[in-house]
C-alpha positions in Angstrom: 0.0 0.0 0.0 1.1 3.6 -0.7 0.8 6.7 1.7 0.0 10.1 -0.5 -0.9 13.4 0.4 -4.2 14.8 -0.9 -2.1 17.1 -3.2 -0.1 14.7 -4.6 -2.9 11.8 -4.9 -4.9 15.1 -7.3 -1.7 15.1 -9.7 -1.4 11.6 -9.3 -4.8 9.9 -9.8 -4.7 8.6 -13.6 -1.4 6.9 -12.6 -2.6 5.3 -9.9 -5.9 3.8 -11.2 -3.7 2.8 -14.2 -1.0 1.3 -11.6 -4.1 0.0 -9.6 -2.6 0.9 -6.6 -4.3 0.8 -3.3 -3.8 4.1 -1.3 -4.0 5.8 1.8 -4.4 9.3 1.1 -3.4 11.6 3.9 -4.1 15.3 5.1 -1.8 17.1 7.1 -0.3 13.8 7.7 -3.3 12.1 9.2 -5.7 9.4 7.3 -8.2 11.4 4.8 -9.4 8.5 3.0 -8.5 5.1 1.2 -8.2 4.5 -2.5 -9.4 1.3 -3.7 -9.0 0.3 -7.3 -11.9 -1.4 -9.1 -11.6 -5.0 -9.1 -13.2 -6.5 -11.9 -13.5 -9.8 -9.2 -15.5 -7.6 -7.1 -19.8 -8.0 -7.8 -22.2 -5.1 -7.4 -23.5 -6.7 -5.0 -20.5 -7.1 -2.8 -19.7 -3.7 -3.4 -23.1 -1.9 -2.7 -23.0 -3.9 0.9 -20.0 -2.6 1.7 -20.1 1.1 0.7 -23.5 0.7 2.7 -22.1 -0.4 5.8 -19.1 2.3 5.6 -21.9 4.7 5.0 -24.2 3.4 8.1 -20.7 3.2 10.7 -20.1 6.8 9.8 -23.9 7.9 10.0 -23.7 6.3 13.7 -20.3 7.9 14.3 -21.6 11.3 13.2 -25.0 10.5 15.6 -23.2 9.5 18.7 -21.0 12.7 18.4 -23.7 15.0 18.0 -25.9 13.0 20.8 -28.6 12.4 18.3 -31.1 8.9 18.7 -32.0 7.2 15.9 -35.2 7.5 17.2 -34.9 11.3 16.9 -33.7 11.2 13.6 -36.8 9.0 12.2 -39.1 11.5 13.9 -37.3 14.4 11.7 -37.4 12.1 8.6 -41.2 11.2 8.9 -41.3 15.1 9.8 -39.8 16.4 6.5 -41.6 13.9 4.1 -45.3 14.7 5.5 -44.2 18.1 5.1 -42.9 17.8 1.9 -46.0 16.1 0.5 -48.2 19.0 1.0 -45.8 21.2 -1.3 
């Protein structure tokens, strides 16, 4: 695996999805994200569930900071799509 600044991943993208490289990508030295080169091996189906879970660990990290329930949150949901249906 390769460690890259955000700067130097920008100039260096098309190489690296060329190279298929995987990459940690880092912001004033600390982790910013992960670079994962498309695997023709890897399904839709595979890849859907796990974008979805990253996307439902930081949804709960981002809930738990703020104090918010999920209860709460479903109470705003419901909250915004009755009032969006009488628009």
């Amino acid at each position: 695996m390769e460690f890259i600044s955000v700067r130097d991943f920008k100039a260096q993208v098309t190489r690296l999805i060329r190279e298929k490289r995987n990459v940690l990508v880092l912001k004033n030295g600390r982790p910013a994200g992960y670079f994962l080169p498309w695997d023709e091996t890897m399904n839709d189906n595979h890849f859907r569930k796990a974008a979805l879970e990253t996307l439902m660990r930081a949804m709960q990290e981002e809930r738990t900071r703020k104090g918010i329930t999920e209860e709460e949150v479903l109470v705003d949901f419901e909250a915004f799509r009755k009032n969006r249906s009488r628009r």
